[in-house]
Rosetta silent file (secondary structure, phi, psi, omega in degrees, C-alpha in Angstrom):
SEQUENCE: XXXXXXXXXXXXXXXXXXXXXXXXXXXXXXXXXXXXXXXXXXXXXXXXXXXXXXXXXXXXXXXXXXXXXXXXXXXXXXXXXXXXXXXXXXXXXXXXXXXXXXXXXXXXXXXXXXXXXXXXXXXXXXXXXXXXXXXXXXXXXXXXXXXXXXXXXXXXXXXX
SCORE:     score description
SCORE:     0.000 S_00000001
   1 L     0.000  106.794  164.747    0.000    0.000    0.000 S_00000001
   2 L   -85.144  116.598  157.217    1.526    3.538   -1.299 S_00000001
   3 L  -152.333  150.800 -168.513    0.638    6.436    0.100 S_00000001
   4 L   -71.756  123.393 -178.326    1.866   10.133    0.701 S_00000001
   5 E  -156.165  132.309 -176.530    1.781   11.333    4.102 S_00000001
   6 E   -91.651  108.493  174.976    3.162   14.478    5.472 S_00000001
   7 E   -86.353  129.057  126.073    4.806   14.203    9.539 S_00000001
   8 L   -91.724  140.998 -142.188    5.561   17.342   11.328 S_00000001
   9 E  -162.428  125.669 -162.650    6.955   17.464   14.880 S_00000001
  10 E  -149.912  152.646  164.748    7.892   20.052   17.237 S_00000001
  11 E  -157.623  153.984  179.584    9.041   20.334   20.630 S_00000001
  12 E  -117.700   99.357 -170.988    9.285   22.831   23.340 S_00000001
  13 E  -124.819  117.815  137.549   11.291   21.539   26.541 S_00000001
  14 E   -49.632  141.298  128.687   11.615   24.443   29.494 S_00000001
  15 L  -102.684 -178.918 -169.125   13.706   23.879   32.414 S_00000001
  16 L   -64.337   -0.535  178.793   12.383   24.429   35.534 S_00000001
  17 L   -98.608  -25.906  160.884   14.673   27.804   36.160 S_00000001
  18 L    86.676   50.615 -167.583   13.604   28.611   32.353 S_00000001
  19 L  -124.384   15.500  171.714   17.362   29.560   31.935 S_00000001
  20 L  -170.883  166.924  155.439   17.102   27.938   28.563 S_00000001
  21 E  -159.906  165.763  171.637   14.366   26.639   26.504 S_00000001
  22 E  -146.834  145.755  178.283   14.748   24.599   22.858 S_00000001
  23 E  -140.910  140.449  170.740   12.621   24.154   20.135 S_00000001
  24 E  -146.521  162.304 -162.470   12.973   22.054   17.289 S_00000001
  25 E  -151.653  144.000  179.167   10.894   21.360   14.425 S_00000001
  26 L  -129.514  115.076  172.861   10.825   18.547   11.415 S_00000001
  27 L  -124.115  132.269  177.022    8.684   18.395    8.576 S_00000001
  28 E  -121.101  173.082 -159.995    8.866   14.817    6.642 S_00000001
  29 E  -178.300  107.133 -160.348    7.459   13.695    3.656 S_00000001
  30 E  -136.741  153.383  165.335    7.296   10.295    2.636 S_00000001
  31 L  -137.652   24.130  154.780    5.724    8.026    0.359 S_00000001
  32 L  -104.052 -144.577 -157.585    7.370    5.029    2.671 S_00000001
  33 L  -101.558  143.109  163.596    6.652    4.294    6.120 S_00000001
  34 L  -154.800  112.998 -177.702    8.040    6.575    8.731 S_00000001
  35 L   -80.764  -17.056  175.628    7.472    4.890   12.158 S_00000001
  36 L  -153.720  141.416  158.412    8.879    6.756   15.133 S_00000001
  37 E  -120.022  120.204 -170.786    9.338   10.432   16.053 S_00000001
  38 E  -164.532  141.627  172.334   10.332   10.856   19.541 S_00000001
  39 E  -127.316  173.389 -162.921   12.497   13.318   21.602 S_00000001
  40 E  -120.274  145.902  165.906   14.243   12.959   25.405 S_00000001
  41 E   167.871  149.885  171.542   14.067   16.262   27.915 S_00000001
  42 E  -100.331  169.917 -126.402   13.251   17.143   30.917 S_00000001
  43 E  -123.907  119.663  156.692    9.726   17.458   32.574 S_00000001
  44 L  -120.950 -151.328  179.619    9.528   20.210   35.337 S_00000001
  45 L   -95.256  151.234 -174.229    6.047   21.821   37.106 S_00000001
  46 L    44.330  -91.253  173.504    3.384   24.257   35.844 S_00000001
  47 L   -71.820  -40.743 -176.821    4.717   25.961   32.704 S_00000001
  48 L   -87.927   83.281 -168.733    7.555   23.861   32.636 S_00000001
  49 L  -121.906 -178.369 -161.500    6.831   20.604   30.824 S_00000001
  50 L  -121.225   97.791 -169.526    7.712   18.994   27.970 S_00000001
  51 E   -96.123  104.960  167.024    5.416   19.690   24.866 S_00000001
  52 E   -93.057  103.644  174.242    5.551   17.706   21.522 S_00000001
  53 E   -71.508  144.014  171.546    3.546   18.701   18.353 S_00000001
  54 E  -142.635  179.695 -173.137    2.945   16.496   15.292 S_00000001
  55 E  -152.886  135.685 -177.758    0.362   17.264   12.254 S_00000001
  56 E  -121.590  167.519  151.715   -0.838   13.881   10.131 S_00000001
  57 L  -101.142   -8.761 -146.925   -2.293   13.977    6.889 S_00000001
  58 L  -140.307  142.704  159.450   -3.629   10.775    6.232 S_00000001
  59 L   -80.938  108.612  179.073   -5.596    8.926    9.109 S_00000001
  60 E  -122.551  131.896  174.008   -3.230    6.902   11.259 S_00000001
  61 E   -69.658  122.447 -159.247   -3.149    4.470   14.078 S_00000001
  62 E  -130.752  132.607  147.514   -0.568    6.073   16.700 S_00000001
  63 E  -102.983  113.188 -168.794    0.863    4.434   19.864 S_00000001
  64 E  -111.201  128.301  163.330    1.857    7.713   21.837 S_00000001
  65 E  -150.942  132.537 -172.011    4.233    7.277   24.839 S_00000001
  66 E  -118.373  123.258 -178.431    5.994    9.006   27.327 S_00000001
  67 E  -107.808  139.729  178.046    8.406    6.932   29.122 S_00000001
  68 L  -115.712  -61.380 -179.419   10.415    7.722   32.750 S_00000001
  69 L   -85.288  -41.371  165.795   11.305    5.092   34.753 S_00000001
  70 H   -23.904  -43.931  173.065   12.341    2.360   31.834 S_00000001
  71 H   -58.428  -27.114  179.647   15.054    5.041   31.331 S_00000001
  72 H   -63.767  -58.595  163.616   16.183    4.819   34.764 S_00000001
  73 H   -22.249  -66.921 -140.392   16.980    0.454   33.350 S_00000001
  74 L   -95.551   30.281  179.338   18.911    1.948   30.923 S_00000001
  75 L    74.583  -13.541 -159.843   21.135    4.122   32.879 S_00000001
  76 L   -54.712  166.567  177.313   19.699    7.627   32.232 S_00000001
  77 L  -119.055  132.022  178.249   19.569    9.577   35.748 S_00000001
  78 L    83.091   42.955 -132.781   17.024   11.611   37.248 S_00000001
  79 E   -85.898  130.101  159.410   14.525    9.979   35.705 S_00000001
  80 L   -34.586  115.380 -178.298   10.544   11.270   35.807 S_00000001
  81 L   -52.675  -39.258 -178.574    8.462    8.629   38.252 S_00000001
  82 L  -148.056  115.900  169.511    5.386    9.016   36.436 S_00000001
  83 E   -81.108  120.317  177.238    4.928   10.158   33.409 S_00000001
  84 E  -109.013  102.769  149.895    0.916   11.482   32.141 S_00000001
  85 E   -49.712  105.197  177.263    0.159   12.149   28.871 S_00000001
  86 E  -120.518  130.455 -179.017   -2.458   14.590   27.754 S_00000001
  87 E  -106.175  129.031  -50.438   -3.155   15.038   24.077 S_00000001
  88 E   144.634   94.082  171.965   -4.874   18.267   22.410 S_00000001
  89 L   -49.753  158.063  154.514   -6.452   18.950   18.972 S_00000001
  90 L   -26.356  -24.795  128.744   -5.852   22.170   17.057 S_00000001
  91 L   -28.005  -61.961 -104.228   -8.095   23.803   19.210 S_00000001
  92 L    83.120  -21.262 -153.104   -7.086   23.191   22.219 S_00000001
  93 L   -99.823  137.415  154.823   -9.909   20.810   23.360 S_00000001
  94 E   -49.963  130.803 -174.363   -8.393   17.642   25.374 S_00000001
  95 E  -112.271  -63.387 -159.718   -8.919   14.730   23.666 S_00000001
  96 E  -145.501  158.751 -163.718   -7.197   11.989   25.614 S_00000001
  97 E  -152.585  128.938 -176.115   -5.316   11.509   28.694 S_00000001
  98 L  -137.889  163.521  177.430   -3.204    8.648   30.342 S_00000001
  99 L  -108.310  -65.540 -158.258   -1.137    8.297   33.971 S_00000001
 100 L  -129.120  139.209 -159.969   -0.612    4.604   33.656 S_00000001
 101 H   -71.925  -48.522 -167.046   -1.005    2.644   30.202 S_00000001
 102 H   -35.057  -31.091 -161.069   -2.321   -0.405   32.362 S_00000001
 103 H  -116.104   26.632  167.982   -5.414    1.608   32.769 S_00000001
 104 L   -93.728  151.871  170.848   -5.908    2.773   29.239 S_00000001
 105 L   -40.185  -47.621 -143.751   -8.386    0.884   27.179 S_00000001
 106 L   -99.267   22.721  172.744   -6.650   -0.245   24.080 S_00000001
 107 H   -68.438  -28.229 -179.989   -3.504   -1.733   26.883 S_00000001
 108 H   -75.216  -19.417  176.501   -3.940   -5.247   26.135 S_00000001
 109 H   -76.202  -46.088  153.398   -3.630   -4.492   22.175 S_00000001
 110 H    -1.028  -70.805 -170.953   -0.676   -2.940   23.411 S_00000001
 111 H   -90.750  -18.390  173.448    0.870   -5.562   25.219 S_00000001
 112 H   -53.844  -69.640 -173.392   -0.431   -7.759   22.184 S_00000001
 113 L   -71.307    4.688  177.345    1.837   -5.732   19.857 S_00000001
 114 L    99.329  -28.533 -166.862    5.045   -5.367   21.849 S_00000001
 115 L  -104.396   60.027 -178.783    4.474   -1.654   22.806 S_00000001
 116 L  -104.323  115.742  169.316    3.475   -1.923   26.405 S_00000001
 117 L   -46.279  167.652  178.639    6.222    0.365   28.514 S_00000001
 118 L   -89.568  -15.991  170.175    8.233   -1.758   30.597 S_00000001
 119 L  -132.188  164.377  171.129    6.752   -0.318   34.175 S_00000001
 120 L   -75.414  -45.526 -153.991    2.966    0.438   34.613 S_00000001
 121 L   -48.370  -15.060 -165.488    3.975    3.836   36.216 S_00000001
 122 L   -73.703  148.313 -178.711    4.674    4.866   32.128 S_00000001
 123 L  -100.527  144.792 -176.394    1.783    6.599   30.074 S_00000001
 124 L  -160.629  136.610  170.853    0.748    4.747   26.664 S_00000001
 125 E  -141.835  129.501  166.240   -2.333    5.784   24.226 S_00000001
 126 E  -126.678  111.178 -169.212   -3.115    3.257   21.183 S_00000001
 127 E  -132.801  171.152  161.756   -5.642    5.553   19.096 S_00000001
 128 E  -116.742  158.501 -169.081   -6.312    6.072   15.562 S_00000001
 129 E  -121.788  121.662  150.497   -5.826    9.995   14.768 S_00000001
 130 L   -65.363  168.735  178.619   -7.747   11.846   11.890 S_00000001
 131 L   -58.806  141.949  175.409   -5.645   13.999    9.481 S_00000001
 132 E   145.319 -169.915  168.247   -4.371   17.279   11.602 S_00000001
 133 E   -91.860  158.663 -179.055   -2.455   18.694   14.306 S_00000001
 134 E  -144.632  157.417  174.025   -1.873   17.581   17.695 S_00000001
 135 E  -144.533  115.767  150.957    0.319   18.382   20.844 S_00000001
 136 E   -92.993  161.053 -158.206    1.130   16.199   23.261 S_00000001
 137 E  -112.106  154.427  172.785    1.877   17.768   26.634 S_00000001
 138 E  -119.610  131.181  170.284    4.164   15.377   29.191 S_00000001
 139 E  -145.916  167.556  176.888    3.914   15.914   32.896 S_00000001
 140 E   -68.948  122.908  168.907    4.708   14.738   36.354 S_00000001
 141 H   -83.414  135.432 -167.389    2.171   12.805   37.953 S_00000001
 142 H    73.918   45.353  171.454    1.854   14.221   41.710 S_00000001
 143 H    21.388   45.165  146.740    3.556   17.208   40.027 S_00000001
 144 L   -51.575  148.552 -175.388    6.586   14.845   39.909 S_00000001
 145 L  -135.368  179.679 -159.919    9.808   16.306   37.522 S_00000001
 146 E   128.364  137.270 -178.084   12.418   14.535   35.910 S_00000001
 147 E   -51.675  130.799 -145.752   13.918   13.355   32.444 S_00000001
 148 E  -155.565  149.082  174.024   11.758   11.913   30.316 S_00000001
 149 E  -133.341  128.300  171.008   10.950   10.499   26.600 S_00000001
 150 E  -121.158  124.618 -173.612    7.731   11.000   24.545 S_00000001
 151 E  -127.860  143.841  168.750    7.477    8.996   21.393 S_00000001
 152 E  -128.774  141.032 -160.793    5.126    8.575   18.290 S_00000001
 153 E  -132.761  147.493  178.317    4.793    5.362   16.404 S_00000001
 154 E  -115.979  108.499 -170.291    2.750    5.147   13.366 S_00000001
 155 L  -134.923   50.151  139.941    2.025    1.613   13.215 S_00000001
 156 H    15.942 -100.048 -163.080   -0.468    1.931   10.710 S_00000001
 157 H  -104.351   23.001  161.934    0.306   -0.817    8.020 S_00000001
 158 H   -85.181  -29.916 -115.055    1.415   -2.747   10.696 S_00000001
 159 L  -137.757  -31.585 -156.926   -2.158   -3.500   12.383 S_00000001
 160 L   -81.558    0.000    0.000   -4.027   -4.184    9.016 S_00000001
C-alpha cells in the first residue's frame, strides 16, 4: 500500500529555572513508512513541561508514549516517576489523557503488539488519529519532575 503522508513534529522543553528553553521542528514527507518520532528532555512543574507537536495527513493508528522510569533500566539519571500524557487537537480541546497505560483501554492491544512500557507507572495511548495537528503535553504525575521520553509510532500498516 503507497501512500503520501506528510509528519511534522515540534518540541518545546523548558527547564524548571527557564534559563534555557529549545525548540525544534521537522517536517517529513514520505511516500514510505516513517514509524517513530520521539524526543528525550526534561519534565519540570506548571509551565515547565515537555510539549511535543505532530500534524498527520492521512488517518493513522498512533501508539503515543511518554516513558520515565524504563530510562532509569537503561542508565539515564534523574529519571521522571510518572509520566501522564495529555493530548490536544488544534483547538485546544483535550482529547485523551493517560497516567498509567495499564489503565488505558486499548492496553492489552498494546501488550499484544510489543508496545506496552516496561513499568505500569509509564503513560501509553493506542488511538487512531484523523488527518491534523496535535500536541502532546508530558507531565509529572503528583507534580513529579524529571527526564523523560515521549514517542510517536505510526504503526499503521502494521495493524491491518
Amino acid at each position: 500500500m503507497k501512500r503520501r503522508v506528510v509528519f511534522y513534529f515540534w518540541v518545546s522543553i523548558f527547564t524548571s529555572l527557564l534559563m534555557w528553553n529549545s525548540v525544534g521542528f521537522a517536517q517529513i514527507e514520505t511516500d514510505g513508512v516513517l514509524v517513530n518520532l520521539s524526543t528525550r528532555g526534561y519534565v519540570g512543574t506548571g509551565d515547565n513541561v515537555m510539549i511535543a507537536g505532530f500534524c498527520v495527513s492521512d488517518y493513522l493508528t498512533l501508539v503515543i508514549r511518554a516513558l520515565g522510569p524504563s530510562l532509569g533500566a537503561r542508565g539515564v539519571y534523574g529519571v521522571l516517576s510518572d509520566p501522564r500524557i495529555d493530548i490536544y487537537d488544534s483547538r485546544g480541546l483535550l482529547l485523551v489523557s493517560n497516567d498509567d497505560w495499564q489503565q488505558y483501554p486499548t492496553a492489552s492491544i498494546l501488550r499484544q503488539i510489543g508496545m506496552a512500557p516496561s513499568s505500569p507507572r509509564e503513560a501509553a495511548i493506542l488511538d487512531t488519529a484523523p488527518p491534523g495537528c496535535y500536541t502532546v503535553v508530558v507531565r509529572g504525575a503528583g507534580g513529579s519532575t524529571g527526564i523523560a521520553l515521549v514517542e510517536v509510532y505510526d504503526i499503521t500498516l502494521f495493524i491491518l
